[in-house]
Each structure stands twice: as C-alpha cells, then as structure tokens.
N, C-alpha and C positions, 0 to 999 in steps of 0.2 A: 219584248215587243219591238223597241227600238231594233235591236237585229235582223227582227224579220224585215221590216220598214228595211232596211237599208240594202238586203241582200234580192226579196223580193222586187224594189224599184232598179235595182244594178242590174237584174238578169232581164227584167224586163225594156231595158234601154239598152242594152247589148242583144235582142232580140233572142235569146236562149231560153225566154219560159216561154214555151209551145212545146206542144207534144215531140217535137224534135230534137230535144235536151237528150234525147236517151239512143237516137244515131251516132254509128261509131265516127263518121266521117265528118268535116267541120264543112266543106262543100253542102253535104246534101242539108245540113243542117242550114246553110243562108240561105239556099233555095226554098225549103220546105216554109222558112220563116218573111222572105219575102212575098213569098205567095200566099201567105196566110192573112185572109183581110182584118183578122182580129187584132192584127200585131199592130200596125197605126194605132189601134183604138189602146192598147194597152200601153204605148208607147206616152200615151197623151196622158191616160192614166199615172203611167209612173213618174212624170217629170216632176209634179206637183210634191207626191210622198214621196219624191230623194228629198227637194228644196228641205220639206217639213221635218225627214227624220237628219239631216245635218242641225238645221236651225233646232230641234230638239233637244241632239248632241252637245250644245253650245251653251243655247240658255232656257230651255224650258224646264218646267219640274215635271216630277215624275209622273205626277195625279193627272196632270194638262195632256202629257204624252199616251198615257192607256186611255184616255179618254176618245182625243181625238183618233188615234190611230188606230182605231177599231172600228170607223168609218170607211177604210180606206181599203178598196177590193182587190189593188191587185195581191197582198198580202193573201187573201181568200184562195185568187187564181192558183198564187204556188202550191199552196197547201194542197188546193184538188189534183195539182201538176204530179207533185209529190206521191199522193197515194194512188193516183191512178197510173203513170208511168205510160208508157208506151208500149209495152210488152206485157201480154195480159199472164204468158209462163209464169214470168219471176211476182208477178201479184200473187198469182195462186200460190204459189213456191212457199212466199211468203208469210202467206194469211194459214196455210194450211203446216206449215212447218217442214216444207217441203225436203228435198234432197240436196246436199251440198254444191251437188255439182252443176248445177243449174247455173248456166253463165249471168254473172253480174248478181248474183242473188245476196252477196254483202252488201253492196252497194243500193239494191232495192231494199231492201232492211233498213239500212240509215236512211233512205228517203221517205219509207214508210214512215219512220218513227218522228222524223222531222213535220210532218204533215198532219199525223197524230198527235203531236204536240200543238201544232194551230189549232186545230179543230176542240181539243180538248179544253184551251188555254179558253180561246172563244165563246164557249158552252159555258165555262166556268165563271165568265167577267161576265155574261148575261144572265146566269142566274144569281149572281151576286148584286149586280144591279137593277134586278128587277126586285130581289128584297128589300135591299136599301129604299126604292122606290115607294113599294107599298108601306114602308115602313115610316113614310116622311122624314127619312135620313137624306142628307147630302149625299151626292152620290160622290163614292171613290176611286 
C-alpha cells in the first residue's frame, strides 16, 4: 500500500497519470496534461499523500498506514488509469487473451495486473473491515 501511495502521488505531481501516460511522445503528453482541468485538482490531491506516505516511511506503523491510506483517491485514480489505459485494442488484447503482436500488449498486461492488484487489495481490506466491524473487533 505504501508503494502505491508513493508512486501513485509521484505520477500524479509529475502530471503523467491522465489518460496521456500511454502516448508515445513526452510533447503531446504535457499538452494533453496541461489542458486537462482534472490535473490541478489531482495535483492538490497528491501533495498531501506523498507528505503522508514519506512521513509513513519513517515513522508510522503499519495498522496507522492501511488504515489511513485507503482514504486517499488518487491511489483509486491510478488503478482505474491502469486498467483502463488509453488504447481500448490492447484492453481487449488483454482481457480476451489476445494476439502477441498487438503493440504494447506486455506492457498493457503489467498495467492491467498492477491495477487489478488495487482494486482487489481494496475489495479485500473492505470486506475485512466490514467483518471486523460487525464483529466488535478493532479494526486492522
């Protein structure tokens, strides 16, 4: 979780999570990015969860860090960035077991899986703590 916190808030301050991460050219990519009016807003978003996952790195425990960094959405954004991609080919490619040769299609596999791994991890610490919850356990 700390990983994601920290590479999720780097791309999103270096303006590269937008659907632009997956242009070949680093040009169209700061255009596409500075004319994206979400990118301010995620920019605001990530300053807070770098501070949180350094200061986590350092001296938080582990219980304090899944807890609270599973409040924090731009972690959410990459995930969706991830499996949605920019190129709807290499999803399909993908999802369906596609053709080798389909450009960039290893590369969309590690992002898929990366993004599958949020969304899974996610799913998993909410229904864990919704147990613990009804359960009048502390939560972990």
């Amino acid at each position: 979780m700390l990983l994601a916190l920290l590479v999720s808030s780097w791309r999103a301050l270096h303006g590269t999570l937008t659907s632009a991460a997956n242009t070949s050219s680093l040009r169209a990519k700061k255009i596409i990015a500075t004319h994206n009016p979400s990118h301010g807003l995620l920019r605001r978003l990530a300053l807070p969860q770098a501070i949180l996952a350094v200061s986590a790195l350092l001296v938080f425990h582990v219980q304090v860090v899944t807890r609270v960094a599973s409040g924090y959405p731009v972690v959410y954004v990459w995930g969706a960035e991830c499996i949605m991609g920019s190129d709807s080919s290499d999803g399909d490619a993908r999802r369906t077991g596609g053709e080798e040769g389909v450009r960039g299609s290893n590369d969309t596999k590690k992002r898929w899986d990366v993004g599958e791994l949020i969304v899974r991890g996610s799913v998993i610490y909410a229904v864990v703590q919704g147990a613990l919850f009804a359960g009048f356990m502390p939560p972990a």
